[in-house]
N, C-alpha and C positions, 0 to 999 in steps of 0.2 A: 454445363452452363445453364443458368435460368431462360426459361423458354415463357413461362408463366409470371404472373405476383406471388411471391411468396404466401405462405400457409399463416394466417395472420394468428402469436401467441395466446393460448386459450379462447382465443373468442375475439371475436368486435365488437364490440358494445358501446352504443352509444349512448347517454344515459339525460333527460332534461328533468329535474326536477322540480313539481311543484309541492310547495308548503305545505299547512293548514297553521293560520294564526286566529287571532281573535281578531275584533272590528280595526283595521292598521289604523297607525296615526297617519294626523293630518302632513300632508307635505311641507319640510319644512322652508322658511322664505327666502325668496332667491338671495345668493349668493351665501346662504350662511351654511354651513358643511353638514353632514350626517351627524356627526361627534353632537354637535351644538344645535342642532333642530334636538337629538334625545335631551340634550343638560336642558336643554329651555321647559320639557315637559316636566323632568325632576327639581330634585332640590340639593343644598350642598349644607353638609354642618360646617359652624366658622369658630374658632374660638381665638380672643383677641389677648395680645400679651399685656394690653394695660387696659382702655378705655378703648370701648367701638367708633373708629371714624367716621362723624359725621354724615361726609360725602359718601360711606358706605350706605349710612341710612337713607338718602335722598334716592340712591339709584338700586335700592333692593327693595324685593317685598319680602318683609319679615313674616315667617310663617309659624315661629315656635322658639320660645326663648326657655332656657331652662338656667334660673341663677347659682342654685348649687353647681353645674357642671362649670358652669362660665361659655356655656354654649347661644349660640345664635342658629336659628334652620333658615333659612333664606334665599332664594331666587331672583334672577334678576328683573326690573321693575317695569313696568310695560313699556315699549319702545326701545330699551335698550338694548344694545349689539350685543348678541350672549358671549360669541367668541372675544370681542372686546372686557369686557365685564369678567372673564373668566379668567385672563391673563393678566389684569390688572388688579386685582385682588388676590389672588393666588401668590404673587411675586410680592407682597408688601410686604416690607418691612415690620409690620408693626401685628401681623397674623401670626399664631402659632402654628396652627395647623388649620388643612382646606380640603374638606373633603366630598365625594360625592354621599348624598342619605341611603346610601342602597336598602334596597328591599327584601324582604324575607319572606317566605314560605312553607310549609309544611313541605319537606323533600317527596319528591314525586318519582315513587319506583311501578311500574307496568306489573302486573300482576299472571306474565306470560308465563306458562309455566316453561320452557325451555327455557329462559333467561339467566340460569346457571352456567349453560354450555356457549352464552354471550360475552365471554370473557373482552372482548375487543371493545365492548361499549363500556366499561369498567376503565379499561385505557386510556378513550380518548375523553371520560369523564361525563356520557350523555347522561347521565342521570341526573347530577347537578345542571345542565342545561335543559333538562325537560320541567326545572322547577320553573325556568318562564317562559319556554315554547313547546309543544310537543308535534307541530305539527304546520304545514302551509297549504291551503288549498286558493292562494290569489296567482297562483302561479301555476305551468305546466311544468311535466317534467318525464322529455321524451326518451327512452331506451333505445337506443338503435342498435339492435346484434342479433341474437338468436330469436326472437319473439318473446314471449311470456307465456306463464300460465294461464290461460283466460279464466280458468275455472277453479284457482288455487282460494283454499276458502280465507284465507291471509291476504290474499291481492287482489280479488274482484272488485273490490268493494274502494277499491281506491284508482281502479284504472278507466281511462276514458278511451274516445275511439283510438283507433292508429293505423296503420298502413303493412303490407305484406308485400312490399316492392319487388320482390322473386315471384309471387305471382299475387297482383290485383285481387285475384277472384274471391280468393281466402284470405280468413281472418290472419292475425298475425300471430299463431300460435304457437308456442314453441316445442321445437322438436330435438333440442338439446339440450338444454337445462341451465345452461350459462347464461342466459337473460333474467332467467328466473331465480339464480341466485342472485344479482344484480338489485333482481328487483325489491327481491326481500329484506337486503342492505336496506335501501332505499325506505321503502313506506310499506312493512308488513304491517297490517291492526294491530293498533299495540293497547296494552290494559282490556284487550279482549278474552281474556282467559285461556287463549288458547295458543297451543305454539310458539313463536318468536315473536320480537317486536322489533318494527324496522325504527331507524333512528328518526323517521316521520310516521307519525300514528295515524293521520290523514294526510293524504293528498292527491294530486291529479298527476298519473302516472298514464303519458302516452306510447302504446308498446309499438314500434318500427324493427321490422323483421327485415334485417339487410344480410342476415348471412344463413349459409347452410344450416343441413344438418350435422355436417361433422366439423363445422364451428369457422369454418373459410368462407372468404368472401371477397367480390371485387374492390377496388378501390373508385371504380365509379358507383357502385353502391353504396357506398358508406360515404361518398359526397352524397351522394341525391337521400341519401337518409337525413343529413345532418341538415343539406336543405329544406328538406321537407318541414323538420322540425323546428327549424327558425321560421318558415313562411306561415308555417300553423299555431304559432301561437309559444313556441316552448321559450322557455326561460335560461333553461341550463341543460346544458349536455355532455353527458361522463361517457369518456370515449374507452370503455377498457379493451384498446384492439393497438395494432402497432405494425409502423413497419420501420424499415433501418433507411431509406432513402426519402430525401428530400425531394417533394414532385410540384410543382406550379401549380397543378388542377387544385391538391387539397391545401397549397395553401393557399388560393383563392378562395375556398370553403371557407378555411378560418377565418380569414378577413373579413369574410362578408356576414359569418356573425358573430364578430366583435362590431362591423357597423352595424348591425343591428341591435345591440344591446346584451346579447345574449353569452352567458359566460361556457365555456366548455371547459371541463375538467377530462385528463386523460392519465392514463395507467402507464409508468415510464416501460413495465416490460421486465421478465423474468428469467435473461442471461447474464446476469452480473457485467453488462456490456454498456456499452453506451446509451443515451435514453432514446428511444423511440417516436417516429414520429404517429401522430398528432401531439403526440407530449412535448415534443423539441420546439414546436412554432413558439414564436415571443408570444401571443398571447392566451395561450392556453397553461390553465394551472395543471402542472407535473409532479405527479403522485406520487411515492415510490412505496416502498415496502420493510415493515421495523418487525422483529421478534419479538416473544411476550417479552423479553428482560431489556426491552427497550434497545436495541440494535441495531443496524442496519443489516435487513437482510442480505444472503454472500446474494442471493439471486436477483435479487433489486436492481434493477437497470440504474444508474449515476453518473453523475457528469454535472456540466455547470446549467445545466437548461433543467434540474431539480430543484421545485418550489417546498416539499415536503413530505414527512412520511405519516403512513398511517397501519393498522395492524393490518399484518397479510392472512390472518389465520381467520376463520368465520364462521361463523354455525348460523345456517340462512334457509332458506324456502327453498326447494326441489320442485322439479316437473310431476306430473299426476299428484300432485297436491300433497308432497312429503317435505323431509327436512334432510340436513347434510352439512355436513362439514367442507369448506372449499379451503382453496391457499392461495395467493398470486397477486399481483399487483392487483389486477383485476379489482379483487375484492376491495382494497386501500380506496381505492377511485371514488365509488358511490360514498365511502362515508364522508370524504372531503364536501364533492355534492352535495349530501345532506345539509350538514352542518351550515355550506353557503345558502340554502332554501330556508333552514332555521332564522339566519340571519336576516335575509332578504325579507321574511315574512315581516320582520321587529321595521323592518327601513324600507320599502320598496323605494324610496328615492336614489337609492345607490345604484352606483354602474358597474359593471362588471370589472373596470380594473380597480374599484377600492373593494370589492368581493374578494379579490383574490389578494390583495394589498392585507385586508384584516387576518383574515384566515392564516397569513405566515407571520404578521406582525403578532399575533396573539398565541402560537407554535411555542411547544416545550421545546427549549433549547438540547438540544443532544448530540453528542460525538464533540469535534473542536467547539471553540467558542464562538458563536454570530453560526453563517450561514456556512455550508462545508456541503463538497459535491456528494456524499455520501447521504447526509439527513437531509440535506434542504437547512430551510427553517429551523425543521425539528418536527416534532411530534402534533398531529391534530389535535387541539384542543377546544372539545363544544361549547365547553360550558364558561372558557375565555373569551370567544368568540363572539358569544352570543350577550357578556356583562360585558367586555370593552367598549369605549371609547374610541373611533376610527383616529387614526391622525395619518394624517397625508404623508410627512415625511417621517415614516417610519428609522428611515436610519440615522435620523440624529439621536447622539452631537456628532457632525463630521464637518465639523467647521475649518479643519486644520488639515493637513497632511498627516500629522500624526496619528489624527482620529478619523485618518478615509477608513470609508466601510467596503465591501468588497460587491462589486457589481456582476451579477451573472451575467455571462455572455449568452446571446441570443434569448434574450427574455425581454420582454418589454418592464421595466422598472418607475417608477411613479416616486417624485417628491419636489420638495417647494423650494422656494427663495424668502424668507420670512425678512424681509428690511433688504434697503438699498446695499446696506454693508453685510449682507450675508453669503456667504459660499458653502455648496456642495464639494467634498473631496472622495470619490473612488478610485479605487483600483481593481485592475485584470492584471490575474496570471497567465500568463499565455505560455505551454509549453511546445509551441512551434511558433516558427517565423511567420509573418503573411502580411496582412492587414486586416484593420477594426473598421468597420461600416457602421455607423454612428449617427443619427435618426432622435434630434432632442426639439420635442412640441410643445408649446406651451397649451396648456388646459385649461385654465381660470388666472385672472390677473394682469396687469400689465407689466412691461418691461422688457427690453431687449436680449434676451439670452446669449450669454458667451459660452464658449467651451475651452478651456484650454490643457492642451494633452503634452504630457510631461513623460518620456519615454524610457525604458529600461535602459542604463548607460551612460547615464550621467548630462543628455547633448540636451541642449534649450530648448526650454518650452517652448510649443507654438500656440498662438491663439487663432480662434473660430470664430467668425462671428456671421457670415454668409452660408446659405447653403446646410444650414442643419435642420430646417422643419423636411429638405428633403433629403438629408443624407451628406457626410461627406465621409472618404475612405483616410484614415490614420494608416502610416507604417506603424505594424505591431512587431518587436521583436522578444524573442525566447525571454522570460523572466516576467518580475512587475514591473507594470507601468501605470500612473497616475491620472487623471481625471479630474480639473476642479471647473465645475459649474458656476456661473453667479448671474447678475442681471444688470444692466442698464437702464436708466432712464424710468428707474421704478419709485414712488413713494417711499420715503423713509420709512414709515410703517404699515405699507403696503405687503401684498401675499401674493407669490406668483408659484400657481401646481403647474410641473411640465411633467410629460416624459420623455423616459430614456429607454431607447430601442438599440440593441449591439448585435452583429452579424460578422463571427470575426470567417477569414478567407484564408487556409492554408496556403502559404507562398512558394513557388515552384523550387523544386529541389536542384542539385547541382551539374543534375545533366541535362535539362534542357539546353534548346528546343530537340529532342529526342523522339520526335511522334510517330515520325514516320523510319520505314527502314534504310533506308539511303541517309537517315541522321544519327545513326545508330551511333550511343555511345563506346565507344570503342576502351575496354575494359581489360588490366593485365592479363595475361594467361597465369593466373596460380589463385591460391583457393585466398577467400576473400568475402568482407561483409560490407555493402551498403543500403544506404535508406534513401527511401526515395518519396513522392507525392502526386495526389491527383488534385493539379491546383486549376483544372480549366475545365469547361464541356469536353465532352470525348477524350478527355486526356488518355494517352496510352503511353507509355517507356519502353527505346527499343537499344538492348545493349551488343555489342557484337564483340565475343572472346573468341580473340586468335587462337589456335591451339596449334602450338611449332610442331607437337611430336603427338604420338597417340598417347592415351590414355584412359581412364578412367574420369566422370565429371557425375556429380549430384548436385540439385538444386532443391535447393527451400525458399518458399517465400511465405513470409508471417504476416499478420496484421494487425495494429493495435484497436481496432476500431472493427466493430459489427456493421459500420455502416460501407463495408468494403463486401463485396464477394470476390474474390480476385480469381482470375483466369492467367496460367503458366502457357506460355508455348516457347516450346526450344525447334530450331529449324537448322540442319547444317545446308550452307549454302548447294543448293541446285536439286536440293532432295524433299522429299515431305517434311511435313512438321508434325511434331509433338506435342497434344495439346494436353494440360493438367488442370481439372476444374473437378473439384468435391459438390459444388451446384451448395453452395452453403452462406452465408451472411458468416462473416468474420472467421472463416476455417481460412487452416493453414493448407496450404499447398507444397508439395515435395514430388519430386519428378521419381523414376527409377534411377540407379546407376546404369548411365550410360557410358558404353563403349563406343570412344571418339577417335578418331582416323585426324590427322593433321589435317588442318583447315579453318575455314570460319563458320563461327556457329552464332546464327541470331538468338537473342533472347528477350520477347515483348512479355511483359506486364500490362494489365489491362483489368477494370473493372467488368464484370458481368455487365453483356448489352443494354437493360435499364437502370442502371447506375451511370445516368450521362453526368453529373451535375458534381461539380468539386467536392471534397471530403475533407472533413477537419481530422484528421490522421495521418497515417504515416505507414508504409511498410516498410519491410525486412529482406532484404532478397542475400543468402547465403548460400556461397560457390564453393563446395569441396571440387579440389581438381587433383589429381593425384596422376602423374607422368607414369606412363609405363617404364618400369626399371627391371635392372637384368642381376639375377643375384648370382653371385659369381661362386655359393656355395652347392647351387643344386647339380644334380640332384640330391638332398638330401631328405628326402621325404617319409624316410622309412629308418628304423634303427641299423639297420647293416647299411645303411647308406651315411650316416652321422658324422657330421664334420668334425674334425678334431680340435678341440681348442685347449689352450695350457694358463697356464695361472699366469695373471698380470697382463695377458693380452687382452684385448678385446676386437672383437670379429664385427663387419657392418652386413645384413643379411634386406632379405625383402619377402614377404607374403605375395607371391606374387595374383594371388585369385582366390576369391571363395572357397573353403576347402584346404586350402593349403597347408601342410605343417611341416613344420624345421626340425630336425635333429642334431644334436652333436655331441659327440662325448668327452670326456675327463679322464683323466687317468690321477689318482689319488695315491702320492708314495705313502706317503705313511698317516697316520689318524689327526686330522688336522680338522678347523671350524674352517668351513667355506661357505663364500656370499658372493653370489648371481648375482650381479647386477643386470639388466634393463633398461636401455630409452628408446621408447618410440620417437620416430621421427615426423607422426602424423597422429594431432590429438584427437580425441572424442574417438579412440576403438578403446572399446574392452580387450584387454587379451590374457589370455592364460599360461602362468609359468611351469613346468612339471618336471622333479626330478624323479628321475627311476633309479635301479641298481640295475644290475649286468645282466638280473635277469627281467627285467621290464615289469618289477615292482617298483609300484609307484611309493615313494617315501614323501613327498612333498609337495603342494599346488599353493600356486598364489595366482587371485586376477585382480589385476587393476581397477582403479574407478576410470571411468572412460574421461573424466576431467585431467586426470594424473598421465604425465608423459614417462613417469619413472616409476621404477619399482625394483627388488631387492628381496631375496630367500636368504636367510643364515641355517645351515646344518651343520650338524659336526658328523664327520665320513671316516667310517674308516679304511684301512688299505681297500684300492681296489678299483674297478672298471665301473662309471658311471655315468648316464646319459639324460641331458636336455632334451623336454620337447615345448613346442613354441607354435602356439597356433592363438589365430584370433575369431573371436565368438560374435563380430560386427558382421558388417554385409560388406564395407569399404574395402575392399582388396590394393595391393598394392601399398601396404604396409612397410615402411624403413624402419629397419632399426638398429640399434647396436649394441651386443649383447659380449659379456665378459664375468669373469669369475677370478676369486682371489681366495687361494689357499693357507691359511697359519696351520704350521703343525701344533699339535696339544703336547707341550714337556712339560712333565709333573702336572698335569690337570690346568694348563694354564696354557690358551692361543697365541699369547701376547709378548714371550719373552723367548722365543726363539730366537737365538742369531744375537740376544740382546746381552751391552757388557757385562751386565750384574746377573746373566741368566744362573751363571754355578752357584753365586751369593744367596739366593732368590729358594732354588731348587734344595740346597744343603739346609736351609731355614727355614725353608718350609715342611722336609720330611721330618725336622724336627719337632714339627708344631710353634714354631717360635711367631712365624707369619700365616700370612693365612690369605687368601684372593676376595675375590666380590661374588662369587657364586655363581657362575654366568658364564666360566671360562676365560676371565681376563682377569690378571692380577694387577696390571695398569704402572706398570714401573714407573714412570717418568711423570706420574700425577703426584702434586706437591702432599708431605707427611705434616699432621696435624698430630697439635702437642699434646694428645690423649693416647694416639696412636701410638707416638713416639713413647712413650710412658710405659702402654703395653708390650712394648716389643721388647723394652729394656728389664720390665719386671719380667718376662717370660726368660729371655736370653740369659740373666743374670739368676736366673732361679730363687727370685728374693722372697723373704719368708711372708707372709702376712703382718698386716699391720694396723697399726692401729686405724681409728677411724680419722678423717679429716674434715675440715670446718673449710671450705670454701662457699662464697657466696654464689658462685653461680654452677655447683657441681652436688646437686640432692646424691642423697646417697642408693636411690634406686639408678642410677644413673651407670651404662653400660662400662663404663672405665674406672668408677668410683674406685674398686677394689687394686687393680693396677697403680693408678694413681698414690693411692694409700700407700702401696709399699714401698714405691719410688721416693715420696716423700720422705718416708719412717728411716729410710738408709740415706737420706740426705742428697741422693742422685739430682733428683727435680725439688723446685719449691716455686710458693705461687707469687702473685705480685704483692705490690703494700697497699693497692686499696682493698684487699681481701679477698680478690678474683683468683682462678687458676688459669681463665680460657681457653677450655679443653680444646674448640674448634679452629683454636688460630693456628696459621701453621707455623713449621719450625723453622727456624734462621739457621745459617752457618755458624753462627755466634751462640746461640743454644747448643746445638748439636756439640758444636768443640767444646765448652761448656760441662754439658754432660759425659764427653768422653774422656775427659777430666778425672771427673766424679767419681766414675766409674770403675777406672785407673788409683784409683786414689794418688794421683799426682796430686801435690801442692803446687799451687801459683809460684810463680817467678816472679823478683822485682827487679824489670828490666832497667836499664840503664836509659835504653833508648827505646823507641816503639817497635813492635817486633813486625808489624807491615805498615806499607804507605798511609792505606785507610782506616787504621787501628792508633787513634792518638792513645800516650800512657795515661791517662783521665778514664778511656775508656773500662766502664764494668768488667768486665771480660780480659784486661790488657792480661792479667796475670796467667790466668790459664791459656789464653794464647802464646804467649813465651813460651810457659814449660813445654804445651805438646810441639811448637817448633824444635826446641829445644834437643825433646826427645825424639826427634826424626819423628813422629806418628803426622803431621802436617805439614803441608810442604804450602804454601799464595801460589798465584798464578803470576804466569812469566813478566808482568810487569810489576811485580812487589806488592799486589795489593792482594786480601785478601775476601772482599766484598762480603763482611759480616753481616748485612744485612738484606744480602742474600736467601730467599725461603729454599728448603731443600727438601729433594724429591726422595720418594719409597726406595728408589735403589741405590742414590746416595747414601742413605741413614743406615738401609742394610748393611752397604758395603762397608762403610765404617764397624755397625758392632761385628759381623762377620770378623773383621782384621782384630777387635778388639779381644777375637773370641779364642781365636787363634794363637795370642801370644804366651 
């Protein structure tokens, strides 16, 4: 069990970053958005489908007409509402197209010489983005982890003072190297000739030294780092550190700078596991990790609290002033950071949740389509980031049910009510029970906000309309559930921005209240799986399995979520206990097999001591219980001890302990195919089959999959003494099974026609080469004879000469029976049908068969009087030569008069006929 804070993933870094832009624009005026303070600085081309409206004229100022194009350049005219202005001529009817004048540049590449081995800046596109920012110095941007280089010739020159909170005295130097690749992300000099270039070319980079030297740290340090950095001035903070538990202290940190203005970006974490906290709080942007071919990484931490990915691979600054290749969320983190300082540099009037709002809203889409636990957003994109357009409600159109967009749980989410008559539609997948804690503010605008939540299952919506600036809790059940926002009492063409804050609460599993032992769920005695949850503070599960009889008991307890560390204790009542703890975030726990005496045995589940606080997961708790049983064959442990067993019985046996092995022997009269069968009676062992001879050569082995209950040896043996052995390669003793064997003798090379009525038919035609078997030891008597087959047996038996060739449409002349076929025809025996088929593969009727033993006979038809059986009308094809061979005694109907002509008949029937026919 955790005694300590965990060893925090590659590093803790806490990261603030400041800019370098050119002179920032002016602030733009109240109430008018980011989007629309940049449009009012730019311009827009117009081109109009017939004549320019007037009233466009009065309310723009025209800056450039060009009449070959049929263009107009134009902005809106002093005084007017730009976002008004923008929507109302955008949407006209009578405009072809509306666009913004974008700007151009000479493409701006750094002239770093390592910038080859930058492949990650090629991905997220900084190069196109450094055509209009390269850089922010109106801003800080604090590192909290390992220190930095002070003296790195890439990073001096961009960093300001900072702090060494492990000790005051000294500088904040780094003594691991994980800050300092951080930092190089961040703002190496770039177009200095030298080295790398960080995705900021200037800026004010404060270095906070919160964690060791071997890259751990406390978790009140990396609060009081994160404080320090908001109280001094930082802007932004890139958290690449993490832990798996949700704790009050830091998420008061976060909250306190989100009210401070200050954005933090964090690293979700590098066990393909759940995301990590400081990345899990709602308002910190959640980084994760993509491969170069655009992927999610398998090691990328995911889940719904992912805002986006960025490249995990990096070639960046090193400690003593070198360079290096890094991997890990880590590295993702800062570039996001960046690219928000690029931004921020172009806007400082923006707030931290339309920072994090643009940066997913301008994300290359990857993996499903929209946002997906896997990618987020999608892929960081700088140089979208940095041309876009802010818009508050990013996820329209989601005006409909149809077209809800998909709401991350526990992230704080931003969008608007654009007109009295508009709505918001979301939905959460929830794969557990519980409840949604639900947190919806308004930001700018007026109007009364509703909620109303629509639940997986068909059952009536409820409406909200009290209690959501502080919260209120929804029943969430398993599947989707809906979400439509809208507003009251707002302007027809009014704009109201809220947010949306979700906190969902795994809901108590089916054995509560279980906490204590005196509540213990009281559980079969026989092996068995349940899932259970930690839905309270200190929740613990206590189950108590009766055990009637001794045995054998193993336990397993799994976990789907990293944010578990689970601790096993098995206790038989009045004795010690057993405690299982690997001391790990999301390891599985498995007991030894224990040998248990009749009694009650306690079994508590329990989070590791500082995991008090509910978990959105689930465990596994899996009972092997295996009763001691008594095998009524031993001893047979040894080959002179071997139980004897006979063909067609089968024997019930037991392993009864590690080690153990069964024998038993055979006695084999004569040369026959024999097949062992095997069933366990207890899944998941491996076990091993082995036949020996008399003299304990081994002739055969088969093992099981341990998924497989059954299993099955075919040999052919001849005369003679032979011995099973039977032993299991698992740890679970106390193995059932039941084990038997089945002997066919082999006559004339065939296991199958023993005993059987056509066996002499079969054997006399076969020594003749007339038949022939499947190769395998089975000639398969009583499987139905196909009319190619029949054809063969008849040219063989009948000795018929060759013949000529024949024209059937579905019988090529490469074809296994063509020749057969041929001479059957050429003597008139068979022929094919009238639409020019023979259908070699159909099988034969009674009515064929007599037919051809007709033929064969050279009987002529008879013309009966009367029908010569019940179900043979005289219409029938066939009537004729059914007469004569009645006639001739060679066919007798069956005891009710009918014949059942169309009847298919088997290999030993058709034998048995030409055999008699061969005869006469």
């Amino acid at each position: 069990m955790k005694k300590t804070v965990p060893c925090l993933w590659l590093g803790l870094s806490l990261l603030l970053l400041l800019f370098l832009s050119d002179s920032p624009p002016a602030p733009p005026e109240k109430g008018v958005s980011p989007a629309a303070s940049r449009a009012e600085t730019g311009s827009w081309i117009v081109k109009w489908k017939t004549s320019v409206d007037p009233a466009f004229l009065r309310e723009s100022r025209i800056l450039d007409r060009n009449s070959d194009l049929g263009t107009i350049v134009a902005r809106p005219a002093a005084g007017e509402n730009v976002r008004e202005w923008l929507n109302r001529w955008k949407s006209s009817g009578d405009v072809q197209f509306f666009q913004a004048n974008h700007r151009f540049r000479v493409a701006m590449t750094p002239n770093d010489p390592f910038l080859v081995k930058q492949s990650y800046l090629k991905q997220i596109h900084a190069e196109e983005a450094w055509d209009e920012a390269r850089g922010n110095t109106s801003i800080v941007i604090a590192v909290v982890d390992t220190g930095i280089d002070l003296n790195h010739s890439e990073l001096k020159a961009n960093l300001v003072d900072g702090v060494n909170l492990l000790n005051p005295q000294l500088p904040p130097q780094d003594d691991n190297g994980h800050g300092t690749n951080i930092a190089g992300i961040l703002a190496a000099s770039g177009n200095n000739d030298k080295g790398v270039s960080g995705l900021l070319w200037n800026a004010r980079i404060m270095p906070i030294k919160a964690l060791e030297a071997d890259g751990t740290g406390s978790e009140a340090k990396l609060g009081e780092g994160i404080r320090y950095a908001v109280d001094h001035g930082a802007k932004i903070v890139v958290l690449s550190l993490g832990l798996n538990k949700y704790t009050p202290y830091m998420s008061e940190i976060v909250q306190y700078a989100e009210d401070h203005g200050v954005l933090l970006v964090a690293a979700t974490g590098n066990e393909g596991s759940a995301v990590k906290y400081p990345a899990a709080y709602p308002t910190v942007l959640a980084v994760g990790g993509m491969t170069p071919d655009k992927q999610a990484d398998d090691r990328s931490n995911f889940g719904p609290e992912l805002d986006l990915v960025a490249p995990m691979e990096v070639f960046t600054t090193a400690k003593n002033g070198g360079y290096e290749y890094k991997d890990g969320t880590s590295m993702a983190a800062p570039q996001a950071a960046a690219v928000a300082a690029l931004v921020w540099g172009q806007h400082p009037e923006m707030k931290p949740y339309q920072i994090r709002n643009l940066l997913k809203q301008t994300a290359e889409d990857l993996g499903e389509p929209g946002w997906d636990p896997h990618t987020g957003y999608g892929l960081l994109r700088a140089d979208r980031a940095i041309a876009a357009d802010y818009e508050e409600g990013m996820d329209e159109p989601n005006n409909s049910k149809a077209e809800a967009k998909v709401l991350q749980l526990s992230k704080a989410v931003t969008a608007e009510i654009s007109g009295s008559g508009d709505q918001d539609w979301f939905w959460v997948d929830s794969p557990y029970a519980g409840s949604l804690h639900v947190q919806v503010k308004p930001l700018s605008g007026s109007g009364d906000l509703r909620l109303t939540f629509e639940p997986k299952g068909g059952q009536t919506p409820t409406v909200y309309q009290e209690g959501l600036e502080q919260g209120i809790d929804l029943p969430l059940p398993v599947g989707r559930s809906y979400l439509q926002i809208d507003a009251e009492h707002m302007p027809a063409d009014g704009v109201l921005d809220y947010e949306i804050i979700t906190q969902p609460t795994i809901g108590p599993d089916p054995f509560e209240d279980n906490d204590k032992s005196y509540k213990s769920y009281v559980l079969p005695a026989k092996s068995q799986q349940i899932q259970g949850t930690f839905d309270h503070e200190n929740d613990e599960d206590w189950f108590l399995f009766p055990a009637s009889t001794a045995g054998k008991l193993r336990l397993h307890l799994g976990v789907d979520s990293a944010r578990m560390d689970p601790v096993l204790t098995i206790q038989r009542k009045g004795e010690k206990p057993i405690t299982v703890d690997r001391n790990g975030d999301g390891k599985d726990e498995e007991s030894p097999i224990l040998d248990i005496l009749p009694g009650e045995y306690y079994i508590r589940i329990a989070n590791a001591p500082e995991y008090v606080y509910p978990v959105w997961g689930q465990y596994t708790l899996e009972l092997d219980y295996v009763e001691a049983m008594t095998d009524p064959n031993e001893p047979n442990d040894k080959p002179y001890e071997a139980t004897p067993i006979t063909s067609d019985a089968t024997i019930e046996g037991v392993l009864n302990e590690q080690g153990d092995e069964d024998w038993f022997t055979l006695e084999i009269e004569k040369k026959s195919l024999v097949r062992i069968r095997l069933n366990s009676m207890t899944r998941n062992q491996q076990i091993s089959l082995v036949i020996l001879d008399q003299y304990i050569n081994e002739l055969a082995r088969k093992v099981n999959q341990p998924e497989s209950e059954d299993m099955d040896i075919d040999r052919t043996l001849e005369e003679g003494t032979y011995y099973i052995r039977l032993f299991a390669n698992e740890t679970l003793p106390n193995l059932r099974y039941i084990i038997g064997f089945q002997a066919d003798p082999v006559v004339g090379g065939y296991a199958d026609i023993f005993g059987h009525w056509a066996m002499n038919d079969i054997l006399r035609m076969s020594s003749e080469g007339i038949v022939e078997g499947y190769g395998d030891l089975y000639f398969r008597p009583d499987e139905l004879i196909t009319r190619e087959q029949a054809a063969a047996l008849l040219a063989r038996a009948l000795k018929l000469p060759s013949g000529k060739g024949v024209n059937f449409s579905d019988l090529p002349p490469g074809h296994w029976s063509y020749g057969d076929v041929s001479r059957v025809v050429q003597e008139g025996v068979m022929d094919g049908y009238p639409d020019g088929s023979f259908r070699p593969g159909s099988y034969l009727t009674r009515r064929e068969m007599a037919v051809l033993l007709a033929r064969s006979l050279n009987l002529l038809p008879a013309f009966p009087q009367n029908s010569p059986f019940a179900d043979v009308p005289l219409q029938d094809w066939a009537a004729g030569e059914l007469a004569a061979l009645k006639e001739s005694g060679w066919i007798d109907g069956y005891a009710d008069g009918t014949f059942r002509p169309d009847k298919n008949t088997t290999r030993a029937e058709f034998i048995h006929v030409v055999s008699l026919m061969l005869k006469r």
